[in-house]
C-alpha positions as CSV (number, residue, x, y, z in Angstrom):
1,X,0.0,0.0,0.0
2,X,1.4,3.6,-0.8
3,X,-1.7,5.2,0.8
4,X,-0.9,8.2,3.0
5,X,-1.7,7.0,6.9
6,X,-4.1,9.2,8.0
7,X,-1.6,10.8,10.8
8,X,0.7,11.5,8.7
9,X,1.2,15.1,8.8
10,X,3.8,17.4,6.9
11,X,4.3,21.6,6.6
12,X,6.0,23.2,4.2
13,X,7.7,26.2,5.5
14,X,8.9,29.4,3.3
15,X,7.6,28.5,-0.3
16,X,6.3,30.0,-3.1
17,X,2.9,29.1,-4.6
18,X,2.4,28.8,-8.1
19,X,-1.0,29.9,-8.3
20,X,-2.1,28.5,-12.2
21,X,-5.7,29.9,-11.9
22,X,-4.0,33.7,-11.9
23,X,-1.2,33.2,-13.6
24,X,0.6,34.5,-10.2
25,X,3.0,33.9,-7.2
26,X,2.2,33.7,-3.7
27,X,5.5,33.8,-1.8
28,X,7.0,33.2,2.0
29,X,3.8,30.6,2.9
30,X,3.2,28.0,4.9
31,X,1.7,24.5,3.7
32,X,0.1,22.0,6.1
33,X,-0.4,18.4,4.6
34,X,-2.6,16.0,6.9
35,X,-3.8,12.7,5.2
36,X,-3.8,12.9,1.9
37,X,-5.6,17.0,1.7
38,X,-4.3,20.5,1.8
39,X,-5.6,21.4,5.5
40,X,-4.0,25.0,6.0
41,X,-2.1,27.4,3.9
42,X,-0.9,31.2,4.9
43,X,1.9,33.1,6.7
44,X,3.5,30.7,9.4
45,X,2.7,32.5,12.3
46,X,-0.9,32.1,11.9
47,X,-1.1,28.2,11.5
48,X,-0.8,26.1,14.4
49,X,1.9,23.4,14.3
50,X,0.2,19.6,15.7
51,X,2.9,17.2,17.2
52,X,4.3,14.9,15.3
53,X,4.8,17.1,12.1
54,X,7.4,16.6,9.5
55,X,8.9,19.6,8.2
56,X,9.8,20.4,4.8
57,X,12.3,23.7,3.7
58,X,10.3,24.9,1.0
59,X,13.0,28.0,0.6
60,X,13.4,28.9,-2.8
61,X,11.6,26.3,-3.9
62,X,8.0,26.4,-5.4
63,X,5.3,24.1,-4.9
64,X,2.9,23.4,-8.6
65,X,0.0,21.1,-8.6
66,X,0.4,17.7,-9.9
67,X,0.9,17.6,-13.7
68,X,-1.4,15.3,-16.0
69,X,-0.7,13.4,-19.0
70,X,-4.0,13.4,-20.6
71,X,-3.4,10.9,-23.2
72,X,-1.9,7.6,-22.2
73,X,-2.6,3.4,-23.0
74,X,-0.8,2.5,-19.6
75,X,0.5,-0.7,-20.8
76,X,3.4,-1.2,-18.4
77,X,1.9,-0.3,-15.2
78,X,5.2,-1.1,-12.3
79,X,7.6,0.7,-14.7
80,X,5.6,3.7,-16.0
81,X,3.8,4.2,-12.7
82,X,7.5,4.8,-10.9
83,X,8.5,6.9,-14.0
84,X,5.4,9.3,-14.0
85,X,6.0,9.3,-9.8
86,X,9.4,10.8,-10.5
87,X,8.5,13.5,-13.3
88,X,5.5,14.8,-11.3
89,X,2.6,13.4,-13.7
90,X,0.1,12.3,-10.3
91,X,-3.0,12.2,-13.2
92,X,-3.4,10.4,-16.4
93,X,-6.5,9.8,-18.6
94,X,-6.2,6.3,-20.3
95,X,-7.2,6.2,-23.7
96,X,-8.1,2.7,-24.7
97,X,-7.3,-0.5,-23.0
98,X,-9.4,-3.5,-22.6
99,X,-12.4,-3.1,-20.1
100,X,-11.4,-6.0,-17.7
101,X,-7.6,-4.4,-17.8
102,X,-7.5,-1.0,-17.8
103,X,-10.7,-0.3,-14.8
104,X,-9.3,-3.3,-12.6
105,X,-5.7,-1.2,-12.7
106,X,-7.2,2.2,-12.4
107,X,-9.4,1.4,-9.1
108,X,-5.6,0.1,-8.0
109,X,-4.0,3.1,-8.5
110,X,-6.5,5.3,-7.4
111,X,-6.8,3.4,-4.3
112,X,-3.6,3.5,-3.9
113,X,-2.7,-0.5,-3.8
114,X,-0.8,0.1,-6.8
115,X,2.3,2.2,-6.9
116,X,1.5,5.3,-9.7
117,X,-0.7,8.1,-10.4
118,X,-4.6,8.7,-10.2
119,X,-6.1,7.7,-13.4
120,X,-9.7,8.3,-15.5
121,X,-10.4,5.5,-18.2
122,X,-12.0,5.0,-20.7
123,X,-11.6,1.4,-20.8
124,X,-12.6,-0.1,-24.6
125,X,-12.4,1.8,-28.0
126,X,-16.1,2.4,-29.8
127,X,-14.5,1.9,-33.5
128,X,-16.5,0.9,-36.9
129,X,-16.3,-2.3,-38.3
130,X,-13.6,-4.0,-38.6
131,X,-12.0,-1.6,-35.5
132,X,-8.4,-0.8,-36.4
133,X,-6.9,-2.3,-33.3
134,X,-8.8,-5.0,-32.6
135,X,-7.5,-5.8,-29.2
136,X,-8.5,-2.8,-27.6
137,X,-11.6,-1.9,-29.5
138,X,-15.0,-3.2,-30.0
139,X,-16.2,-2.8,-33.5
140,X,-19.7,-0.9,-34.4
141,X,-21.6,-1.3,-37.6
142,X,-25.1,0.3,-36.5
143,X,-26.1,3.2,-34.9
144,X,-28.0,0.6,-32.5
145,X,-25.3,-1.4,-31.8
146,X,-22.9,2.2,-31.1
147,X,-26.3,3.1,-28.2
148,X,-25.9,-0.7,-26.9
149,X,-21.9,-0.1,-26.4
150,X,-22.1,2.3,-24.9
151,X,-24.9,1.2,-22.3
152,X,-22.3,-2.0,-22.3
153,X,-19.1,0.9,-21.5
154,X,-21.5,2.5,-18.6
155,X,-21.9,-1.1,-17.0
156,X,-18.6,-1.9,-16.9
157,X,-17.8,1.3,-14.9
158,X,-15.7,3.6,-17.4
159,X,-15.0,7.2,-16.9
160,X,-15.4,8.5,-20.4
161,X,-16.5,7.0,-23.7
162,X,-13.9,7.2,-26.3
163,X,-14.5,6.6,-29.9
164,X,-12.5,5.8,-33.2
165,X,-11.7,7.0,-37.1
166,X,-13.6,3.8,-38.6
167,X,-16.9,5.3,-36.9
168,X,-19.5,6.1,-39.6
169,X,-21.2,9.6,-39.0
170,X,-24.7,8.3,-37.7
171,X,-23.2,5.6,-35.2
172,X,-20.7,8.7,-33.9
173,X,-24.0,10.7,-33.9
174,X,-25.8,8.1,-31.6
175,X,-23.0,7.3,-29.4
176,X,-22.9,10.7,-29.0
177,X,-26.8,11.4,-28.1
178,X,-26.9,8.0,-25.5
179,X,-23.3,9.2,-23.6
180,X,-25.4,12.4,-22.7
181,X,-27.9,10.2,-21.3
182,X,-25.5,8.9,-18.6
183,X,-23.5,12.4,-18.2
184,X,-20.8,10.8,-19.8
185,X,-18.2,12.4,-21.6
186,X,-17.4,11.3,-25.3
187,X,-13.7,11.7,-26.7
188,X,-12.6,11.4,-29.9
189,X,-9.8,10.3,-32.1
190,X,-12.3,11.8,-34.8
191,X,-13.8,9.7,-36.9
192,X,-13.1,10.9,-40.5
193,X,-16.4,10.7,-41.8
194,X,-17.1,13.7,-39.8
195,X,-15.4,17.5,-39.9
196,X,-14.1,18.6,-36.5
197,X,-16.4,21.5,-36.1
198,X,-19.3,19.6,-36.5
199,X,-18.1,17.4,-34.3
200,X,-17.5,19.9,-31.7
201,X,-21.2,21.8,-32.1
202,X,-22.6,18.0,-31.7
203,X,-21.1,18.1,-28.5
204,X,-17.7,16.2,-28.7
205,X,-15.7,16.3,-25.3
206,X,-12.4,16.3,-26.8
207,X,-10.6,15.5,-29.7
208,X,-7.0,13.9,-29.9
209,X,-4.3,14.7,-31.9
210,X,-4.4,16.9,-35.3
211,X,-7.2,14.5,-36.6
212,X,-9.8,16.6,-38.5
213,X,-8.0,19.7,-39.0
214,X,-6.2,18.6,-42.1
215,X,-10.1,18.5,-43.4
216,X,-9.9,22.4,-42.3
217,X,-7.1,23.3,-44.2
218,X,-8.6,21.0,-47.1
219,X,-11.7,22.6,-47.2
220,X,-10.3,27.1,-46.6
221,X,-8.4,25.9,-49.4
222,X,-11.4,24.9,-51.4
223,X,-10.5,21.4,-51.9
224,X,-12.5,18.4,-51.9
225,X,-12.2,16.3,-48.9
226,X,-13.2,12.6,-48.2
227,X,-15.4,11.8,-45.7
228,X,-15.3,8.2,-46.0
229,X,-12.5,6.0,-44.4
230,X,-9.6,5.9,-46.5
231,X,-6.9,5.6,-43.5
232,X,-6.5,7.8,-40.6
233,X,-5.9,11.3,-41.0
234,X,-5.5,10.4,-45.0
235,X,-4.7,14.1,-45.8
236,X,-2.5,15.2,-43.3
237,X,-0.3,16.5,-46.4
238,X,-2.7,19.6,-46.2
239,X,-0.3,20.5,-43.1
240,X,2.0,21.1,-45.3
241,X,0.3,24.3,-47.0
242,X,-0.7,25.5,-43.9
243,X,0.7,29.0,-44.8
244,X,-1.7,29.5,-48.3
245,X,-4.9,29.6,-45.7
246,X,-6.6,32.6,-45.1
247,X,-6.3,33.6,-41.8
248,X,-9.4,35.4,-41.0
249,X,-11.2,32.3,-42.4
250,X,-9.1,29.9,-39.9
251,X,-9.8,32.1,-36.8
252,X,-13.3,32.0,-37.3
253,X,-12.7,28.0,-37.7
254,X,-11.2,28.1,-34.2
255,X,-14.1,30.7,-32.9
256,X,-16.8,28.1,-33.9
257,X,-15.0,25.0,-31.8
258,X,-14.0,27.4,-28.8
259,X,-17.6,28.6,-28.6
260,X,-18.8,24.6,-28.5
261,X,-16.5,24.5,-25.9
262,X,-14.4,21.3,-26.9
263,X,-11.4,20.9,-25.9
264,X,-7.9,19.8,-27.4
265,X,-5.7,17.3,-26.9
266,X,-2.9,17.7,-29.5
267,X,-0.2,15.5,-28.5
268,X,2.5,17.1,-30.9
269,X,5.3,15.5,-29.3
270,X,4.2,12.2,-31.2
271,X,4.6,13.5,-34.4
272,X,7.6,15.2,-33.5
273,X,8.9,12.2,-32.4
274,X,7.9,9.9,-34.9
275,X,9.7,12.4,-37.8
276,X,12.8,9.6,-37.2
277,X,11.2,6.2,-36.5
278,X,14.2,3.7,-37.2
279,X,16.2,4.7,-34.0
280,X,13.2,4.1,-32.0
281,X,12.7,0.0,-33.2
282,X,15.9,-0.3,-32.8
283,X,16.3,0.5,-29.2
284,X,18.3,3.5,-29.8
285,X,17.4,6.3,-28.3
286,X,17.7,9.4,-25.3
287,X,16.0,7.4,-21.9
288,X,15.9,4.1,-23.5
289,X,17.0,2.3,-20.6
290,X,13.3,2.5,-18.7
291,X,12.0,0.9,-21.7
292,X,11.5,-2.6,-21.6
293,X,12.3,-5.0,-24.6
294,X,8.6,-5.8,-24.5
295,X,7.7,-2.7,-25.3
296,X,10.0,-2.3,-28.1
297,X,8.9,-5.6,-29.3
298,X,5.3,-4.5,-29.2
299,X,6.6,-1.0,-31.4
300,X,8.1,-3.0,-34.2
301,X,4.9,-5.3,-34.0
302,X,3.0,-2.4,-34.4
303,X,4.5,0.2,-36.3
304,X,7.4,-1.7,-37.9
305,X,6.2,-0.5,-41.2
306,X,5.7,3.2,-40.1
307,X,7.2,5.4,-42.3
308,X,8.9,8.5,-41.1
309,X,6.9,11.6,-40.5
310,X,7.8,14.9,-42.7
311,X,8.6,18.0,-40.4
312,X,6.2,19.8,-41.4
313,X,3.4,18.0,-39.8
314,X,4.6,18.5,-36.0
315,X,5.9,22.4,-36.8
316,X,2.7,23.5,-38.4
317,X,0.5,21.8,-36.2
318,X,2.2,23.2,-33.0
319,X,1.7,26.8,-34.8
320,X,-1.7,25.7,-35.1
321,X,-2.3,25.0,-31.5
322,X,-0.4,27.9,-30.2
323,X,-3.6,30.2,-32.8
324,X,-5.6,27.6,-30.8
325,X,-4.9,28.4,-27.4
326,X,-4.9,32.9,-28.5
327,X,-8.1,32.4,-29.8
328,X,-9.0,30.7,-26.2
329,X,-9.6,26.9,-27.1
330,X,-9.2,25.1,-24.2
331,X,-5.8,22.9,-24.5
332,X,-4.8,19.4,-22.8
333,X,-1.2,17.9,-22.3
334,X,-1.3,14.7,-23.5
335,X,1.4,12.5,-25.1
336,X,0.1,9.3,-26.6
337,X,2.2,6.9,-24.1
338,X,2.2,3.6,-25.4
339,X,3.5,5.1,-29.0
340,X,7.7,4.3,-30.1
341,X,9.5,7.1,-28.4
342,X,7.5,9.1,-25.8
343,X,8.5,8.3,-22.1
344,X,6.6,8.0,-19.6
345,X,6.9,11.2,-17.6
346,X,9.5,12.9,-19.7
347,X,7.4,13.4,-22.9
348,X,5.2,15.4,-20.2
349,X,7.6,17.9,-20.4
350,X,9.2,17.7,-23.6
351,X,5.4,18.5,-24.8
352,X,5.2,21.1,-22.4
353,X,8.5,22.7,-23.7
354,X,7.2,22.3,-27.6
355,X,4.1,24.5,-27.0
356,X,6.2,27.1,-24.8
357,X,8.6,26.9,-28.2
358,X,6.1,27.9,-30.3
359,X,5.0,31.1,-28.3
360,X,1.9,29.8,-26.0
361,X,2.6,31.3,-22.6
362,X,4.1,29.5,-20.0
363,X,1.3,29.8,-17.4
364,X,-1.3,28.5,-20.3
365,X,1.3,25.8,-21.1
366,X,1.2,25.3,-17.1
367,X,-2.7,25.1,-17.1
368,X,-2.6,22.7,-19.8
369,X,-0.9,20.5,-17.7
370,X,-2.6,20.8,-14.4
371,X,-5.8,22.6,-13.9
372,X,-7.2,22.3,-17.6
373,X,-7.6,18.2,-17.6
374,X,-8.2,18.2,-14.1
375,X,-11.7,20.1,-14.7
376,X,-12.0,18.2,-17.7
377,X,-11.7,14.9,-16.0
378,X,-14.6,16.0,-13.2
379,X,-11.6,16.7,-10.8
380,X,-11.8,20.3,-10.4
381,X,-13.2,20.5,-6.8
382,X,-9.6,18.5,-5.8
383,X,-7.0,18.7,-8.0
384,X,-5.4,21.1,-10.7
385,X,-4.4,23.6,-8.3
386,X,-3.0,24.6,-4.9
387,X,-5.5,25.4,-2.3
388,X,-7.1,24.8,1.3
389,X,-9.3,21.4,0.9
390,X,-7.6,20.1,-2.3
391,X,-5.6,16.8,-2.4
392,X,-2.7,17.0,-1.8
393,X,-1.4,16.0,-5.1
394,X,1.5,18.4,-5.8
395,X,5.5,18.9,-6.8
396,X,7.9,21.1,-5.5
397,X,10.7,22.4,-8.1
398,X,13.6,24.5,-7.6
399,X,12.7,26.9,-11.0
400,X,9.6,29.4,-11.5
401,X,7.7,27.3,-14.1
402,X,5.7,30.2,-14.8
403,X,9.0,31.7,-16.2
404,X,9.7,28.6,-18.1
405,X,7.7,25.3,-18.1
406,X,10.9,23.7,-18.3
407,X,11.9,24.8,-14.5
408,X,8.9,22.2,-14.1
409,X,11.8,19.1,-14.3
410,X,13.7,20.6,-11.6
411,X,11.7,18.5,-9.2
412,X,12.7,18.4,-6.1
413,X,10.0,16.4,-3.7
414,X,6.2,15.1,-4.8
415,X,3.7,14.5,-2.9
416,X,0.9,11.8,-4.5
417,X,-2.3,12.3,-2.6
418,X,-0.3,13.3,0.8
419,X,2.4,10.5,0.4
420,X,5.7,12.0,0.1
421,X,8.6,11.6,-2.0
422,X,11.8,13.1,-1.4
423,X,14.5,13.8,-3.9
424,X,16.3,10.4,-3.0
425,X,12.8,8.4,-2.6
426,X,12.3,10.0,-6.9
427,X,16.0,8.5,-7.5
428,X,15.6,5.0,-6.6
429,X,11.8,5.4,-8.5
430,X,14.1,6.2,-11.3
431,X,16.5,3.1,-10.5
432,X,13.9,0.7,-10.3
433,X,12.2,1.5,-13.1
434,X,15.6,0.7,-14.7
435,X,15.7,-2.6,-13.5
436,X,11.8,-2.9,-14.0
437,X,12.9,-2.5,-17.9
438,X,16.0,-4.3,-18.2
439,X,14.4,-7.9,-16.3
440,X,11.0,-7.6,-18.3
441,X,9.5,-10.3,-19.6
442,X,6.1,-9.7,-21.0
């Protein structure tokens, strides 16, 4: 059990709050921890100290809520959960895994029987028949059989209902209408028989990756576009005259889908990564000693025949979601763990670094990462930010990340709903993840 003890009780002394909701610092405070929630927070000498309390220096440090990684198939569950311990990701949204799985491993972690970070699930892909990836999906034909899945989804207990690119347009349509019925969220790897914006006005929670925007450019530039399933994101070569779009046009593109109020989950560092896919089979590459062998396996099974991506799919797509984010779409982290190259924790912040690159503010880069996905997830009222009641789900690092998200790897303690990590507890995560890689079997 990693569960905080209920006595457990901790005060941070002298830090700096990073305050993601105003963009601001609150300096020289004092942070009481008892259980696993936020009890007290203010100037020391007006907090009253308990016995038995463990004190932590927070001088010159500051003290950020947990981070999220919003986009994850959490396939290797001991080694990524000590990986995303150490780089401060306490939240992840999985986004397909089989039922019996992914929600048996989720009420784990969330009860804390299994060393990692909370997690929202939504357990088995709704995809068109035949479904693309058969092991996690469950193919749909009808727009009956799409209603009976996801009655079948609500049983089984998932968070969210998440849907695929083989969908046909009236299945996605009735998925969509019978998720509402149960308040449940639907989120998208957008079908391609439907454009993005109409997606969004239908009521779409979120949409993953670039999917459906190469339809955007497609159609500003007054070409045709297919709307039948011809492979996933079949005209992404659109990206690639980005710069011949009207502007105007493109804003009011964005205006329509910020006024639905769906949000986005762009996951660029995939398709930065995947620009240079042969190093990554082969087991060559920055971190790849917290990779196990059965994970690389499971790439080249996978995406042995994946080509190389061109440039200018990640660079124009980034610039698209930094127009995103001015225009005031809401914006997710999220990393597509599971895919050849991203790391579990470390493609956290290498996303988080990409959008800062490409001009979107560091405290929106921040929110992206923390309080953003934590309302989208239903987890508002506790996590996503640093105050009196919340859980006590936060990182202390020895940077301002609202100066630079990258300050956000300086890490220097975590606590995971009130159990703490100190710098050397994150090192031997870090080790035994290693070893967690190097003696894998399966």
């Amino acid at each position: 059990m990693i569960a905080p003890k209920p006595e457990s009780i901790f005060r941070i002394i002298d830090v700096t709050i990073v305050d993601v909701e105003t963009g601001s610092l609150v300096p020289d405070q004092t942070v009481m921890i008892v259980g696993d929630r936020i009890d007290k927070i203010g100037a020391a000498a007006g907090i009253e100290i308990p016995e038995r309390t463990q004190t932590i220096d927070g001088h010159g440090l500051y003290l950020m809520p947990g981070l999220v990684d919003a986009h994850v198939h959490y396939y290797d569950a001991p080694g990524f959960g000590r990986l995303m311990i150490a780089n401060g990701i306490l939240l992840v949204r999985d986004m397909g895994m089989p039922n019996e799985y992914i929600l048996n491993l989720r009420d784990g972690l969330n009860r804390g029987e299994i060393l990692g970070p909370e997690m929202i699930a939504t357990g088995a892909i709704l995809d068109g028949y035949p479904p693309l990836i058969p092991l996690i999906s469950l193919g749909i034909q009808t727009p009956e059989e799409g209603r009976a899945n996801v009655i079948r989804q609500v049983e089984a207990g998932v968070d969210m209902i998440k849907v695929y690119s083989r969908l046909d347009r009236d299945v996605f349509l009735a998925i969509l209408d019978e998720a509402e019925k149960y308040g449940l969220k639907v989120v998208a790897h957008l079908p391609e028989t439907v454009y993005i914006e109409d997606a969004a006005e239908a009521g779409l929670g979120s949409s993953e990756h670039f999917n459906g925007f190469e339809k955007v450019i497609a159609n500003l530039l007054g070409e045709p576009v297919n709307l039948t399933f011809a492979g996933q994101a079949f005209d992404a070569g659109y990206f690639q005259r980005l710069n011949e779009v009207n502007s105007k046009e493109l804003q009011a593109v964005y205006q329509r889908i910020h006024t639905s109020g769906m949000t986005i989950c762009p996951t660029v560092v995939t398709f930065k990564t995947l620009k240079d896919i042969k190093p990554l089979l082969a087991g060559n590459f920055p971190q790849s000693e917290y990779i196990s062998p059965a994970l690389i396996d499971m790439w080249r099974s996978l995406w042995g025949q994946q080509s190389d991506l061109p440039d200018f799919i990640w660079k124009n797509w980034v610039q698209m979601v930094a127009d995103m984010n001015a225009c005031g779409i809401s914006l997710m982290i999220g990393t597509d763990l599971m895919l050849p190259g991203i790391i579990p924790g470390y493609s956290v912040h290498e996303e988080m670094a990409i959008w800062q690159e490409a001009g979107i503010p560091p405290v929106d880069v921040l929110r992206g990462a923390t309080l953003v996905p934590a309302q989208f997830m239903g987890l508002g009222d506790r996590l996503g930010s640093i105050s009196q009641g919340m859980t006590a789900s936060m990182v202390l690092v020895r940077g301002n990340p609202l100066e630079d998200v990258r300050n956000a790897q300086q890490i220097e303690d975590v606590f995971l709903r009130g159990c703490y990590f100190s710098r050397k507890d994150l090192d031997r995560l870090l080790d035994e993840a290693k070893e967690l890689a190097l003696h894998s079997t399966a």
